[in-house]
ZAMARGU-4260 file (C-alpha; in steps of 0.2 Angstrom, whole numbers, plus 5000, padded with zeros to 4 digits):
<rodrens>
0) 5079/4996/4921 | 5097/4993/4918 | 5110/5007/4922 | 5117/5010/4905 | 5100/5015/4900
5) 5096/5032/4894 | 5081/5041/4899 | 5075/5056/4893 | 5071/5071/4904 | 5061/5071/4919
10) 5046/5082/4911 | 5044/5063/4906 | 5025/5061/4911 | 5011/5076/4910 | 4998/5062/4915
15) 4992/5047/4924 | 5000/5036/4908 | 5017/5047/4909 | 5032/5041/4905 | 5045/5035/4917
20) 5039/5042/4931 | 5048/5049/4946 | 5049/5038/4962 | 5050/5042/4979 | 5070/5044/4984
25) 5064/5043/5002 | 5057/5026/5000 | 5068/5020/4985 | 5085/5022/4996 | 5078/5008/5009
30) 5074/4996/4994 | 5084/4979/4998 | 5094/4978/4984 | 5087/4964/4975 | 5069/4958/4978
35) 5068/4941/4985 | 5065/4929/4975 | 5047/4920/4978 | 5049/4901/4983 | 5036/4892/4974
40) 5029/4876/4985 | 5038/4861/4985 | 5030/4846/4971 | 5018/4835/4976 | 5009/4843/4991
45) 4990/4845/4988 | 4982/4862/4985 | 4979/4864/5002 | 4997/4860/5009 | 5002/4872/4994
50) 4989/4885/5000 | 4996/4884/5017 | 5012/4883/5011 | 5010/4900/5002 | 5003/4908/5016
55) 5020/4904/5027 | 5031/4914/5013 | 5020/4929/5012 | 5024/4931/5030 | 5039/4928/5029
60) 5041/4941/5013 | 5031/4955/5023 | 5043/4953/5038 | 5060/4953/5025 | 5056/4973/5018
65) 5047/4976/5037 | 5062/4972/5047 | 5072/4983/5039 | 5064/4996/5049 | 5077/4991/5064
70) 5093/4988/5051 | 5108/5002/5045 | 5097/5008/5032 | 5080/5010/5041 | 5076/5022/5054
75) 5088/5030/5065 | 5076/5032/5080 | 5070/5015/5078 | 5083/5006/5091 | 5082/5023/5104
80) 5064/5019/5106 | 5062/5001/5105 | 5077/5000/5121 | 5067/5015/5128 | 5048/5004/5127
85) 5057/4986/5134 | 5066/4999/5148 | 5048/5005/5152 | 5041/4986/5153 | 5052/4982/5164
90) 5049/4994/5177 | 5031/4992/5174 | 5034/4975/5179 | 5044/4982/5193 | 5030/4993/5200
95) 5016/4979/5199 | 5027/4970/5209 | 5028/4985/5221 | 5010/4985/5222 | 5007/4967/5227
100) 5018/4966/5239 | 5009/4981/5245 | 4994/4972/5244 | 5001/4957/5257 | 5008/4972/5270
105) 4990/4981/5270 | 4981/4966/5272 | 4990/4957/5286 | 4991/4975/5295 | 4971/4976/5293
110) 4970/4957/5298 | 4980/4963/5315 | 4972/4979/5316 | 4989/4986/5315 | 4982/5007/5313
115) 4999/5014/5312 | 5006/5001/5298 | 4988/5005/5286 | 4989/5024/5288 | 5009/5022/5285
120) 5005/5010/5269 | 4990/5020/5263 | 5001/5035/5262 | 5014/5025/5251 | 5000/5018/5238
125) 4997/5036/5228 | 5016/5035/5222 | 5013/5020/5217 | 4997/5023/5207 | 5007/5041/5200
130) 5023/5029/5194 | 5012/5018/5188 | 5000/5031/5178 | 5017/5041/5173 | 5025/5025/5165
135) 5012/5016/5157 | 5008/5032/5150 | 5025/5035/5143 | 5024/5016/5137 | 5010/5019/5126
140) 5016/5037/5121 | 5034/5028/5114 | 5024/5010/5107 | 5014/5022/5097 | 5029/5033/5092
145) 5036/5017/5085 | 5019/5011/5077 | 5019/5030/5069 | 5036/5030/5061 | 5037/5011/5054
150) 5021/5011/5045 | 5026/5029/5039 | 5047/5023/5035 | 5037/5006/5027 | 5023/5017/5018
155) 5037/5027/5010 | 5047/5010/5003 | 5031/5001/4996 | 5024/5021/4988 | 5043/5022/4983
160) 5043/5005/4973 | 5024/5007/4967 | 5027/5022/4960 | 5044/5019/4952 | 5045/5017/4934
165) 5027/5018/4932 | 5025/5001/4940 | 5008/5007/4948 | 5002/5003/4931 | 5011/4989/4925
170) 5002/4980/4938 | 4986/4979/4928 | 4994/4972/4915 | 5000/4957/4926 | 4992/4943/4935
175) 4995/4942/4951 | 4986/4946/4969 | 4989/4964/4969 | 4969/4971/4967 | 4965/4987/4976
180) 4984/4991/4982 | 4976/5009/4987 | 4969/4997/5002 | 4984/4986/5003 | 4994/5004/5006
185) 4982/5009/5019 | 4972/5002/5030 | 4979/4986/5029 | 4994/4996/5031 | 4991/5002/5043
190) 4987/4986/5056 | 5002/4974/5048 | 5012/4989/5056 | 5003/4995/5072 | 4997/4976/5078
195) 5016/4966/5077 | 5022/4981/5089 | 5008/4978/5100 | 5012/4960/5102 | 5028/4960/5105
200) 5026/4972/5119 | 5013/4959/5124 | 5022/4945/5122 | 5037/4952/5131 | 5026/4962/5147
205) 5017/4944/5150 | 5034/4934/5150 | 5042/4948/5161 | 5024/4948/5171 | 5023/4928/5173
210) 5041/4925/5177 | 5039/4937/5191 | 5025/4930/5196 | 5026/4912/5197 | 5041/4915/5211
215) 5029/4925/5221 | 5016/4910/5219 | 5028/4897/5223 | 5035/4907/5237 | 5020/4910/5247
220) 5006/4896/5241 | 5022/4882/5246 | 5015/4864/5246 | 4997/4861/5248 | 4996/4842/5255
225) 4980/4830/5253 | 4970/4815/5260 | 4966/4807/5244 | 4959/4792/5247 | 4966/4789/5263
230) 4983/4796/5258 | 4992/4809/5261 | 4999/4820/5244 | 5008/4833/5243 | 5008/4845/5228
235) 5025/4858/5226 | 5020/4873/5222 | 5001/4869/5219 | 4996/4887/5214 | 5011/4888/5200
240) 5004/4872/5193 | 4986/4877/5194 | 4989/4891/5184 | 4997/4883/5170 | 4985/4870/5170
245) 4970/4883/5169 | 4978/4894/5155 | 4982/4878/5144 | 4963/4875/5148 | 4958/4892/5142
250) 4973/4895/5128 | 4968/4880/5121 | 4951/4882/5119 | 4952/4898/5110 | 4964/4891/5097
255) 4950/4875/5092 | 4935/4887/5092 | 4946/4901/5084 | 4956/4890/5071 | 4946/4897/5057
260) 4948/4914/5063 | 4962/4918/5051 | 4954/4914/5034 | 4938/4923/5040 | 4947/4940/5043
265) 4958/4938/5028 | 4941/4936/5016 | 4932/4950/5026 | 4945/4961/5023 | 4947/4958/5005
270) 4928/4959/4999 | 4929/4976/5011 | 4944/4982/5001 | 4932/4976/4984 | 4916/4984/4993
275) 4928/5003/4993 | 4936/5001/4975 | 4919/4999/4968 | 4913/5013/4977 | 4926/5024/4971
280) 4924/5018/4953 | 4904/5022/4955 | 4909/5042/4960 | 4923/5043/4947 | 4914/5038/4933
285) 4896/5047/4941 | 4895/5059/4925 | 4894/5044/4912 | 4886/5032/4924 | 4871/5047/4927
290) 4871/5049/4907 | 4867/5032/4904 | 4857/5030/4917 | 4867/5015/4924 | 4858/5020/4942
295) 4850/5003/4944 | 4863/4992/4938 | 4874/4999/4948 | 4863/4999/4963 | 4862/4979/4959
300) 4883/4979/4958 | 4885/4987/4975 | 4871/4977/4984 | 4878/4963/4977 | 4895/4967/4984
305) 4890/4972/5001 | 4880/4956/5002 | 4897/4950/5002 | 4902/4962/5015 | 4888/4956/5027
310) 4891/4938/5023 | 4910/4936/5030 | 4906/4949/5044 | 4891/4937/5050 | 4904/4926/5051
315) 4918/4935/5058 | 4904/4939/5072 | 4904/4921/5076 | 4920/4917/5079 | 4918/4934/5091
320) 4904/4926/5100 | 4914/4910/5101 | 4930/4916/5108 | 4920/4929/5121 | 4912/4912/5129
325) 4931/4907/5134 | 4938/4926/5139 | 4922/4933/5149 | 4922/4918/5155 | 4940/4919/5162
330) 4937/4935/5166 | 4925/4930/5179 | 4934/4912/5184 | 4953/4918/5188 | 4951/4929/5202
335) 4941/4916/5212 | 4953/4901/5208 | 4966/4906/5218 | 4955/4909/5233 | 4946/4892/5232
340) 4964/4889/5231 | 4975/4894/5245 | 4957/4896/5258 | 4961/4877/5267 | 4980/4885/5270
345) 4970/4901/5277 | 4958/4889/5286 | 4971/4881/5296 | 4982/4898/5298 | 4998/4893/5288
350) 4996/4908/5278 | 4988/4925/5282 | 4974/4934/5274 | 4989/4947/5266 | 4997/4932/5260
355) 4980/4925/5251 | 4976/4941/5244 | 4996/4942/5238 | 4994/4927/5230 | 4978/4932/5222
360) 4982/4945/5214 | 5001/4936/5208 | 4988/4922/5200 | 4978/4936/5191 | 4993/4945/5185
365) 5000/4926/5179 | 4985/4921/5171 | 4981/4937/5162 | 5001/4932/5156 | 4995/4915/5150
370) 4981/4921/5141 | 4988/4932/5130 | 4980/4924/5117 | 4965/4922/5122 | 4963/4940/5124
375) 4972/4945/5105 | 4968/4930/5094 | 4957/4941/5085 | 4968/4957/5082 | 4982/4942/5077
380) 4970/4935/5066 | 4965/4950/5057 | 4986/4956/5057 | 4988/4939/5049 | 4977/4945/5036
385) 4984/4960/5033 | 5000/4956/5034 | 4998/4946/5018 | 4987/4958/5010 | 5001/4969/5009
390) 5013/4955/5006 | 5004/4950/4990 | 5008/4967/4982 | 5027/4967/4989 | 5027/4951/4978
395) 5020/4957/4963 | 5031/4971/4964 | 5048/4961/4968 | 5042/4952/4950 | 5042/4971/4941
400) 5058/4973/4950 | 5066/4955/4944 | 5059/4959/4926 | 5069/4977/4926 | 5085/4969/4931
405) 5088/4951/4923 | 5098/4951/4909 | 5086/4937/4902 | 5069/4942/4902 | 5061/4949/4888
410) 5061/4967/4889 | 5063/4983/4880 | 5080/4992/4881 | 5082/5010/4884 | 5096/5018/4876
415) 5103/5036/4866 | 5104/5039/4848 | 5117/5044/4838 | 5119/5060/4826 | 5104/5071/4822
420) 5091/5056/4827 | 5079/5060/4840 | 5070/5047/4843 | 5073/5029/4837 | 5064/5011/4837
425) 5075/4996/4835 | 5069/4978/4830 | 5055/4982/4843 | 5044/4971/4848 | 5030/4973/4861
430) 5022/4960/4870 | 5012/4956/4888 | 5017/4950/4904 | 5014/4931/4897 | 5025/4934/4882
435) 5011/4937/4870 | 5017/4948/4855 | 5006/4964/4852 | 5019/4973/4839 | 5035/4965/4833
440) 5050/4969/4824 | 5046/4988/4821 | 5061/4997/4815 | 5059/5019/4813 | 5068/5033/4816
445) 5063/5052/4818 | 5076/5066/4816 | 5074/5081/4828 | 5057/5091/4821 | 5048/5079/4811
450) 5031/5075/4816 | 5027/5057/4813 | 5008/5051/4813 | 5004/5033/4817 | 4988/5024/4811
455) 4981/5008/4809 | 4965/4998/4815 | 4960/4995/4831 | 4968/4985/4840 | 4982/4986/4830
460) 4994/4990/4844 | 4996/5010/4842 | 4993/5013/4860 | 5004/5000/4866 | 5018/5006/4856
465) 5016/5024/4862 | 5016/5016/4879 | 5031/5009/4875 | 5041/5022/4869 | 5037/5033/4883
470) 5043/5018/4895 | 5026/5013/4905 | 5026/4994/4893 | 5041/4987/4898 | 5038/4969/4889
475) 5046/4964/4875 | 5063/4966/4864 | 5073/4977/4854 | 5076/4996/4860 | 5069/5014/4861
480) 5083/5027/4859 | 5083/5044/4863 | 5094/5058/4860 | 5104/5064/4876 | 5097/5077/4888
485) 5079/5077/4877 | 5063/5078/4886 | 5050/5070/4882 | 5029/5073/4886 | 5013/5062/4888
490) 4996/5068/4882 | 4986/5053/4883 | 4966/5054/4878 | 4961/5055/4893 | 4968/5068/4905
495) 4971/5067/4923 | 4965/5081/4934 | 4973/5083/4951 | 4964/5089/4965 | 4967/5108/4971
500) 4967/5124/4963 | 4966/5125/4944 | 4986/5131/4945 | 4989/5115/4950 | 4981/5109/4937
505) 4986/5115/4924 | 5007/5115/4931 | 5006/5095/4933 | 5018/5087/4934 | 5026/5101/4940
510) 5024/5111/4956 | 5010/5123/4955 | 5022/5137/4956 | 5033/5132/4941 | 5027/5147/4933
515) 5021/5164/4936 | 5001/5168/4935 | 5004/5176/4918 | 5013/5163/4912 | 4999/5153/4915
520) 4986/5163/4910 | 4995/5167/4893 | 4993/5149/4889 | 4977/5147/4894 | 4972/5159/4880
525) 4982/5149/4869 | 4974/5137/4869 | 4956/5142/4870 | 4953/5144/4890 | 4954/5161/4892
530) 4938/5162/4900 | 4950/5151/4915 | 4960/5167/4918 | 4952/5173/4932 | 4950/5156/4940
535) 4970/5151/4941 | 4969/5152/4964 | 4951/5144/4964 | 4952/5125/4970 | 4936/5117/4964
540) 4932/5098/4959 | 4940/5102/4939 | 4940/5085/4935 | 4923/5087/4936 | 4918/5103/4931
545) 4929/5103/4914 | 4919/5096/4899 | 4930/5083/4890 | 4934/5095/4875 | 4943/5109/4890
550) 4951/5096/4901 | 4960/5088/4881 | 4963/5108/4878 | 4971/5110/4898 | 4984/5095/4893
555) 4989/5107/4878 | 4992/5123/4889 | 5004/5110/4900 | 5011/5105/4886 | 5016/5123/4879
560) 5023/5128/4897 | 5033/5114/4897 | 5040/5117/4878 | 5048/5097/4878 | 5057/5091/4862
565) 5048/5075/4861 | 5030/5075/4862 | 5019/5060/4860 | 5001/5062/4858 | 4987/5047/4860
570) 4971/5054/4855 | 4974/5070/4862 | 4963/5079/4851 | 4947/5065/4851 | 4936/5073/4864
575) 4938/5091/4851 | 4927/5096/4837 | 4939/5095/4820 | 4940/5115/4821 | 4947/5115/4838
580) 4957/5100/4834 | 4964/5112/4818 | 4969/5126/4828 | 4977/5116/4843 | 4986/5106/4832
585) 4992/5123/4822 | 4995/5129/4840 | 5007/5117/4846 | 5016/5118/4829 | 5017/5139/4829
590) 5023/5139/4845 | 5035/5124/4847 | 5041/5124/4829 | 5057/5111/4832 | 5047/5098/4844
595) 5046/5081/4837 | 5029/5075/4838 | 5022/5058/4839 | 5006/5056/4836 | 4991/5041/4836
600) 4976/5046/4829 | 4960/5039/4817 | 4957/5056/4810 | 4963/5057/4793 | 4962/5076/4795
605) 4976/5076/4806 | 4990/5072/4791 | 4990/5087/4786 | 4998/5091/4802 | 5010/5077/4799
610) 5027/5076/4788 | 5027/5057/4791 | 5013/5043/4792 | 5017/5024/4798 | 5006/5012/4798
615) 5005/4996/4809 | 4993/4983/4804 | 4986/4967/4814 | 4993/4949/4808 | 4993/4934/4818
620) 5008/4933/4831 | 5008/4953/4833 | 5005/4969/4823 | 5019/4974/4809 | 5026/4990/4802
625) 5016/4988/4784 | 5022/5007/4778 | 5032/5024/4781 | 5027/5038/4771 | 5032/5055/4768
630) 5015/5066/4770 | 5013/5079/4756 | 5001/5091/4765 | 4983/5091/4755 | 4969/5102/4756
635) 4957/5100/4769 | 4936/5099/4769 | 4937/5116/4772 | 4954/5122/4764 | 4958/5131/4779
640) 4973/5117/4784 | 4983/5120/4768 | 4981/5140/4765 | 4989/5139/4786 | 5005/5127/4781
645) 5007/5136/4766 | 5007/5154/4772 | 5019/5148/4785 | 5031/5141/4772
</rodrens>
């Protein structure tokens, strides 16, 4: 949204389909600036380089909004701790090495039966094993310090975004692979953050470890010289090179029989992510799924989808079992290779047994260092996954964001009115995502207190123009204006019920403690919930205990706390009998007499409520403004309507 644009106030948005609604400062303030703009795959490659080619920039677009995390606008503790965890490698290091030089001195003093130098060596090792306990400890206490605050400082800048200018719902309206972003902000939030820290510690504590380590090898192990064939050969360093040599044996291997392990994880985690939203669908629809009796066919739809579920993890168990057949069997192979190793130089005595068991454990610690990825091929398969996952959502978001701020694309401007207009549309046009119109060229304005009904078939394009003026539709041209300093409120047909207490409930979107008990209570009884009063402090499941009739009838009691000068109702009124509908509608009218009311609605009782009727009708290439009436109020089926309006006049 550009900055010139004019918003109305922030009670903007009573419900899920609110307008405008508020985003997260936190996470806004650490937004880049400008979204990146997505690099589409260079011509001519097939679908399988341009897959692969896709792949590459999601990485790369995860890490542009991740790394901010460690800039001037990211967390302040972020460099403090990630000095602190490579200081506590380091010395990590340093102790290991303590310990296997350690490891040489005890050995060579039990070799010579050397009491005095094993009691004296023996008392040294419990500070070891404390300094050792104390820092890897600390090491793992400031890793996960890290891993706790950069998902939470990413968390809030992706929520921040998704949130913001009711983008969490423009994303079903576009395409793009955004599906279940409840599961891209969570759990696979939750790895693309903890695993790249875990890594890099990894990465750097086997780098430290093997560099170390191969000086001690090629200190001690020397040259190991041959009779092959007759001649003699000597090898430089022979236990150096006879551990690179086994970990490019091992690494290898895992990278052929893992080399699929990447696509696996990614599918697994997306039909697991699939497998949850349709559960969650299943228990938030329960009361018209039970009344249908949809039991079995939603049975078949879950089976179905966790046939899925079972499928990729068959196959995420064989890659398992392949890449366990390398690492258990390194396990078992690398302490004994060094001994083999060095056991002709022990033979003949030019080294001693502390040296051997020196050198052992250096190859261990130097061969745990090369197989780094044998041991976390998986957790980097399954972060690769992730780490796209969550990617795909950045990018469909940084298209919302491009869309809000080009001067070029299509969309509908904001602005103020002038004089003693309220609310006005000009030369509006609505259209999706692909540039399809829905409602074009619409041209109104309503003056402060009018109450304007709008009609037509379905499909017309009624809802999408509501959605339009309260700012959620963003596609199209032309602009809505609103007077300055006005506020403006959503009641959409079908209301949203936040968890908690019915306080709560009833103050959304504003915090429960907005208003007083009394407060609350009085318009409760306004509105035909009186029997609520007593209920206010009790937290229950109210999405599901209200019938459809009270939760329509809650929105109203919002609504009259609120007392906005703008309200736009869709159907608000359709889950009520027509004598309830009646007396809300009197209700909101006796008690906000000078609000400007918009309103969609098929009920032609409802224009009696009404001093103005537009009508949009469906033509090909978009809905049009077909008429704009004055409403002369007429006598109801029961003649109750008029005798109300006229008394009041």
């Amino acid at each position: 949204m550009k900055n010139n644009d004019v918003e109305p106030k922030p009670v903007a948005g009573a419900d899920e389909t609110a307008a405008e609604t508020k985003s997260s400062q936190d996470g806004q303030d650490n937004v880049e600036e400008l979204p990146p703009e997505e690099v589409e795959p260079a011509a001519g490659l097939t679908p399988e380089e341009a897959e692969e080619a896709r792949r590459k920039y999601l990485l790369k677009r995860f890490w542009i909004s991740a790394r901010g995390f460690w800039s001037r606008r990211g967390d302040k503790l972020a460099w403090p701790f990630t000095l602190g965890l490579l200081a506590m490698i380091g010395i990590n290091v340093a102790i290991q090495y303590g310990v296997n030089v350690w490891n040489r001195g005890i050995f060579d003093a039990i070799e010579k039966r050397d009491a005095a130098t094993v009691y004296s060596l023996a008392s040294v090792f419990p500070f070891l094993v404390l300094g050792s306990v104390f820092i890897v400890t600390s090491q793992v206490y400031v890793r996960m310090r890290i891993q706790r605050r950069w998902r939470s400082w990413l968390t809030k800048v992706m929520v921040g975004r998704w949130i913001a200018n009711g983008r969490y719902y423009q994303l079903n309206l576009i395409d793009g692979d955004h599906k279940n972003p409840e599961a891209r902000l969570s759990e696979d939030m939750r790895i693309a953050t903890e695993a790249p820290v875990d890594f890099v510690s990894g990465v750097i504590a086997a780098f430290v470890s093997a560099s170390t380590f191969i000086v001690v090898l090629w200190t001690i192990g020397g040259a190991l010289t041959l009779s092959i064939g007759g001649t003699w050969v000597t090898i430089p360093g022979f236990l150096v090179i006879a551990a690179i040599i086994y970990a490019a044996v091992t690494s290898t291997s895992i990278a052929f029989i893992a080399r699929n392990f990447v696509e696996v994880s990614e599918v697994k985690n997306q039909v697991e992510a699939e497998y949850r939203y349709t559960l969650t669908r299943v228990r938030e629809n329960g009361e018209s799924i039970a009344l249908l009796g949809g039991e079995e066919e939603e049975r078949s739809d879950l089976d179905k989808r966790f046939g899925n579920v079972r499928r990729q993890w068959r196959l995420m168990a064989q890659q398992y079992m392949r890449t366990t057949v390398v690492s258990n069997g390194s396990v078992l192979i690398a302490p004994v290779v060094p001994l083999l190793l060095c056991a002709p130089k022990f033979l003949d005595g030019s080294m001693s047994l502390g040296e051997v068991m020196q050198a052992a454990s250096a190859f261990t610690i130097v061969q745990s260092a090369f197989g780094w990825l044998v041991d976390n091929y998986p957790r980097l398969a399954d972060w690769n996954a992730c780490a796209r996952r969550v990617a795909s959502l950045m990018m469909s978001l940084d298209g919302l964001e491009r869309a809000e701020r080009s001067e070029t694309f299509g969309r509908i401007i904001r602005g103020e009115t002038e004089g003693d207009t309220m609310l006005s549309l000009k030369d509006v046009s609505v259209s999706l995502g692909d540039g399809t119109a829905v409602v074009k060229e619409t041209d109104v304005e309503i003056g402060a207190g009018e109450r304007v009904l709008v009609s037509g078939e379905s499909g017309s394009g009624k809802s999408t123009l509501i959605r339009a003026i309260s700012g959620l539709w963003p596609w199209g041209g032309g602009s809505v204006n609103f007077r300055a300093d006005s506020q403006l409120f959503m009641l959409p047909q079908r209301p949203y019920i936040p968890a908690g207490t019915l306080r709560r409930a009833v103050s959304y979107p504003q915090p429960a403690e907005s208003w007083t008990a009394e407060e609350i209570g009085a318009a409760l009884d306004k509105v035909g919930l009186g029997q609520l009063k007593d209920k206010i402090e009790d937290e229950a499941p109210w999405d599901q205990t209200l019938s459809g009739g009270e939760k329509q009838r809650l929105t109203f009691a919002r609504l009259l706390l609120n007392a906005p000068d703008i309200i736009v109702m869709d159907e608000a009124t359709a889950a009520l009998d027509e004598k309830s509908q009646d007396k809300m509608m009197q209700t909101v009218i006796d008690e906000l007499p000078d609000a400007t009311i918009i309103s969609v609605a098929h009920r032609a009782e409802l224009e009696a409520f009404h001093s103005r009727k537009i009508t949009l009708e469906r033509r090909e290439g978009g809905a049009k403004l077909v008429s704009d009436i004055e409403l002369i109020p007429r006598k109801s089926r029961r003649g109750s309507v008029l005798r109300r309006i006229v008394k009041r006049k």
